[in-house]
C-alpha positions as CSV (number, residue, x, y, z in Angstrom):
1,X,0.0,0.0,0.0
2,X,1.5,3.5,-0.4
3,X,0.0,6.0,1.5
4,X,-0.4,9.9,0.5
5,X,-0.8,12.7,2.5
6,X,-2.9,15.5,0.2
7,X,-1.8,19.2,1.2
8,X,-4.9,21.4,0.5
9,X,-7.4,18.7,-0.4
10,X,-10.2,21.3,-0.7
11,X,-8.5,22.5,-4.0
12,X,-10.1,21.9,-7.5
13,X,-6.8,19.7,-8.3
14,X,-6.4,18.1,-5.3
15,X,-10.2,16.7,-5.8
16,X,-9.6,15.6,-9.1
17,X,-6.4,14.0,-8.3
18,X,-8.2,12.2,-5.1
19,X,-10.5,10.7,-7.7
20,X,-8.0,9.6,-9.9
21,X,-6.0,8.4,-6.8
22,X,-8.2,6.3,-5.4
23,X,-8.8,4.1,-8.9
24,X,-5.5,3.0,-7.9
25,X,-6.4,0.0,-4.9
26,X,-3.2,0.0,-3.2
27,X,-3.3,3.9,-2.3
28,X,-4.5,5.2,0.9
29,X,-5.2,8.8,1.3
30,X,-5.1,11.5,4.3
31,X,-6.8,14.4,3.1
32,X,-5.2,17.6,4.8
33,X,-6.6,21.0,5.3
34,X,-7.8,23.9,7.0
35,X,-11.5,23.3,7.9
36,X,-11.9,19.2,8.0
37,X,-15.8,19.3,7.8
38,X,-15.6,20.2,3.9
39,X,-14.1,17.3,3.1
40,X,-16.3,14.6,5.9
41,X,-18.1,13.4,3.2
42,X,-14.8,11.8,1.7
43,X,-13.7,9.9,5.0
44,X,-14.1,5.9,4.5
45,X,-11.7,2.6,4.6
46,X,-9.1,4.3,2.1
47,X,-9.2,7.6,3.2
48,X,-8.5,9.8,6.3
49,X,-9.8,13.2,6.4
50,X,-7.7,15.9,9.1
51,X,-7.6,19.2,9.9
52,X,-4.8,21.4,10.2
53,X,-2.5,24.6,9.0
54,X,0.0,23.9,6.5
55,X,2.0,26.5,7.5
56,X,2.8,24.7,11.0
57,X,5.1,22.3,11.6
58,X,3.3,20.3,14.2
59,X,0.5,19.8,11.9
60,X,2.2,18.8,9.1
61,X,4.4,16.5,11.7
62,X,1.4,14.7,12.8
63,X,-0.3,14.0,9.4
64,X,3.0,12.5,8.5
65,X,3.1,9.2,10.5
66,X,3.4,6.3,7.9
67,X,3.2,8.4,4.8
68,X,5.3,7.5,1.5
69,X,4.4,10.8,-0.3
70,X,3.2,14.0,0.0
71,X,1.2,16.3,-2.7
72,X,1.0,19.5,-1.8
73,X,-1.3,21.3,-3.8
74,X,-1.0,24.3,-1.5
75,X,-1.3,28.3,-2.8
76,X,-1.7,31.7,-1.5
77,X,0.6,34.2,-0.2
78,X,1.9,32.2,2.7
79,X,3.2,29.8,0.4
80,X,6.7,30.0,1.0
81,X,6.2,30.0,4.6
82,X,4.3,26.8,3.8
83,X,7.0,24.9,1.7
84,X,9.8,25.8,4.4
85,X,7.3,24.0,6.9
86,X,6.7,20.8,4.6
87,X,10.2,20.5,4.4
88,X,11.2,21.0,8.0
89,X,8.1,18.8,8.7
90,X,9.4,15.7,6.2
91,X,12.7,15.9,7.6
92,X,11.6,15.8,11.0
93,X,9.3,12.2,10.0
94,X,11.7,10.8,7.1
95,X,9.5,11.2,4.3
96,X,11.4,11.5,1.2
97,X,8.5,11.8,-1.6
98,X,7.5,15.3,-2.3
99,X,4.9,16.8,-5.2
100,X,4.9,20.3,-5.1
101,X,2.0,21.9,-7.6
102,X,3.5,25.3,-8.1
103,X,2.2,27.9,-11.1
104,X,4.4,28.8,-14.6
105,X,6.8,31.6,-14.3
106,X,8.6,31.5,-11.7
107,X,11.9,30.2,-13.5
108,X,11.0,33.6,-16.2
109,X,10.7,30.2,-18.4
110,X,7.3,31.9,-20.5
111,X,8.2,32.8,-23.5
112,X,6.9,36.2,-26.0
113,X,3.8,38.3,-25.5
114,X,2.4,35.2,-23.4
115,X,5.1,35.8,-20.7
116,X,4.4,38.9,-20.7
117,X,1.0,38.9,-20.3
118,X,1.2,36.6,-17.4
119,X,3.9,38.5,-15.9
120,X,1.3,41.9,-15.7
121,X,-1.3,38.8,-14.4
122,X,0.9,37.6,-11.9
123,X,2.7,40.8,-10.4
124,X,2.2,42.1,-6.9
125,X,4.8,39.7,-5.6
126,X,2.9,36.2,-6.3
127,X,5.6,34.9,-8.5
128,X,8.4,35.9,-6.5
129,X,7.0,34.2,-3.4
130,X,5.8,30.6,-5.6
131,X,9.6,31.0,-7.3
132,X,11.1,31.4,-3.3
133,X,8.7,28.9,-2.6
134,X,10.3,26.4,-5.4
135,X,13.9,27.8,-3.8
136,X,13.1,26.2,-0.6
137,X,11.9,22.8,-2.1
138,X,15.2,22.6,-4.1
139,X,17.6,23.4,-0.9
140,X,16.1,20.6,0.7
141,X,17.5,17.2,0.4
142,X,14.0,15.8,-0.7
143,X,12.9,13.4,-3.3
144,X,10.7,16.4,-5.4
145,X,8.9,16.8,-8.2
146,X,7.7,21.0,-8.7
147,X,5.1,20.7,-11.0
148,X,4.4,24.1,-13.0
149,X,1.0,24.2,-14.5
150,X,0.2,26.7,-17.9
151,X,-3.2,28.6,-17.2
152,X,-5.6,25.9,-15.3
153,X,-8.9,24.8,-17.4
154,X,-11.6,23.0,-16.2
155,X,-11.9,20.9,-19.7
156,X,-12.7,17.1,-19.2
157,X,-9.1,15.9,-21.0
158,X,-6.1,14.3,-20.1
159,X,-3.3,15.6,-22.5
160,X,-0.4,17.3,-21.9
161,X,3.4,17.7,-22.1
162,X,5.8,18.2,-20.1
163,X,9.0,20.8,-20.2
164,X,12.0,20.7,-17.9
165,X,13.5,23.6,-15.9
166,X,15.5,25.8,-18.1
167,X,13.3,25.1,-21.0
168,X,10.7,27.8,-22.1
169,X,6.8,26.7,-22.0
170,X,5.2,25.3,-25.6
171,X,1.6,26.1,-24.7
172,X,-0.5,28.2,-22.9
173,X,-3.0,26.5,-21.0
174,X,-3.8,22.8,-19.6
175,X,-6.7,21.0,-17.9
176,X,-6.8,20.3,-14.1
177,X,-7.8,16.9,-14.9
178,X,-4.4,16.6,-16.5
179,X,-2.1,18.1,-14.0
180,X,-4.1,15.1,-11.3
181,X,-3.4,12.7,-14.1
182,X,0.5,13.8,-13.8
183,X,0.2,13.8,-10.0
184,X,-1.5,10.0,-9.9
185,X,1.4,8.9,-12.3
186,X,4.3,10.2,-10.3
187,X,2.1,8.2,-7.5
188,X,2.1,5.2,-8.9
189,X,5.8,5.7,-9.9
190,X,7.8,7.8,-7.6
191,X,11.0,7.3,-8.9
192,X,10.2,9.6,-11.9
193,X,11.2,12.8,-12.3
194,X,13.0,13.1,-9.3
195,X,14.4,16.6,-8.5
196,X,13.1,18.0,-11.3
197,X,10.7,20.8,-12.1
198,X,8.1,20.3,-14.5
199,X,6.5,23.0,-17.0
200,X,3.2,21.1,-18.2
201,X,0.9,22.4,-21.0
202,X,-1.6,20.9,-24.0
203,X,0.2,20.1,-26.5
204,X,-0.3,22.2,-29.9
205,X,-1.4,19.7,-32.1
206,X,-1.7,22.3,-35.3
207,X,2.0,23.1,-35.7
208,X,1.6,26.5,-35.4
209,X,2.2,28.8,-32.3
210,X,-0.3,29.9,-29.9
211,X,-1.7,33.3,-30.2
212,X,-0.5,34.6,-27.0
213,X,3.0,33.8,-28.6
């Protein structure tokens, strides 16, 4: 059985993921976040629903007892505070397995009028504190995977592509039910893409660039 502790299981992702999760027999989940009553519908023999603040150690520590991996699908402006705490948190318990959902950009990987545009979306600081958040992740001696999603749609697909870190974006957009796809596979395989950072779009099957480009 592997068992996965799910940062911010309120999120849109995090639910999707869940679903796709629990297709998979041999996973057992914990479903983590702030106010546990959201998510008592969810509780059965597979999955454990607790309550707690991502941003404190304690919490995290106690969610962690007999986890094999963590996905964080945390976000806000406390997220660096958040990732220096998961860290901290999976030292402290000896969990190795980290998947970090992050956003595009923080690398200045978008290319063209399209990183541009999401640069004037993005300002006020949220980049800077999801790239310091990514920062912290990498310092760490942890078994990560930072997973940077193009603009989130809710479109029933699974298809995407993946960049690596130092490689600018090929598409604009992907669905959440793709970035949970991504996040079941590395779950179901953790020994890929280790301590890497993933850029993950739609592919463009027309051959031509996207418009924002």
């Amino acid at each position: 059985m592997t068992n996965v502790l799910v940062l911010g299981a309120n999120g849109k992702i995090a639910k999707l993921a869940t679903v796709q999760l629990l297709n998979n027999p041999d996973n057992q989940l914990t479903l983590f976040l702030r106010k546990a009553q959201r998510l008592a519908g969810a509780a059965g023999p597979r999955v454990k629903v607790v309550e707690g603040d991502a941003s404190q150690v304690a919490d995290l520590t106690a969610a962690m007892a007999d986890i094999d991996v963590v996905y964080a699908n945390l976000a806000g402006r406390n997220i660096e505070d958040e990732a220096q705490a998961v860290v901290t948190a999976m030292q402290a318990s000896h969990v190795q397995r980290l998947i970090w959902i992050s956003t595009l950009g923080i690398y200045d990987e978008v290319p063209g009028n399209y990183g541009k545009w999401n640069h004037q979306m993005l300002d006020g600081g949220y980049l800077e504190t999801y790239a310091a958040a990514a920062k912290a992740i990498e310092a760490s001696d942890l078994a990560y995977t930072i997973i940077r999603p193009a603009w989130l749609t809710d479109h029933d697909e699974i298809n995407y592509e993946t960049t690596q870190k130092g490689e600018p974006f090929k598409g604009t957009e992907v669905s959440r039910k793709s970035i949970a796809a991504l996040v079941a596979k590395l779950v179901t395989d953790p020994t890929q893409a280790v301590r890497e950072s993933l850029g993950v779009n739609k592919p463009n099957t027309d051959g031509d660039k996207p418009a924002w480009y």
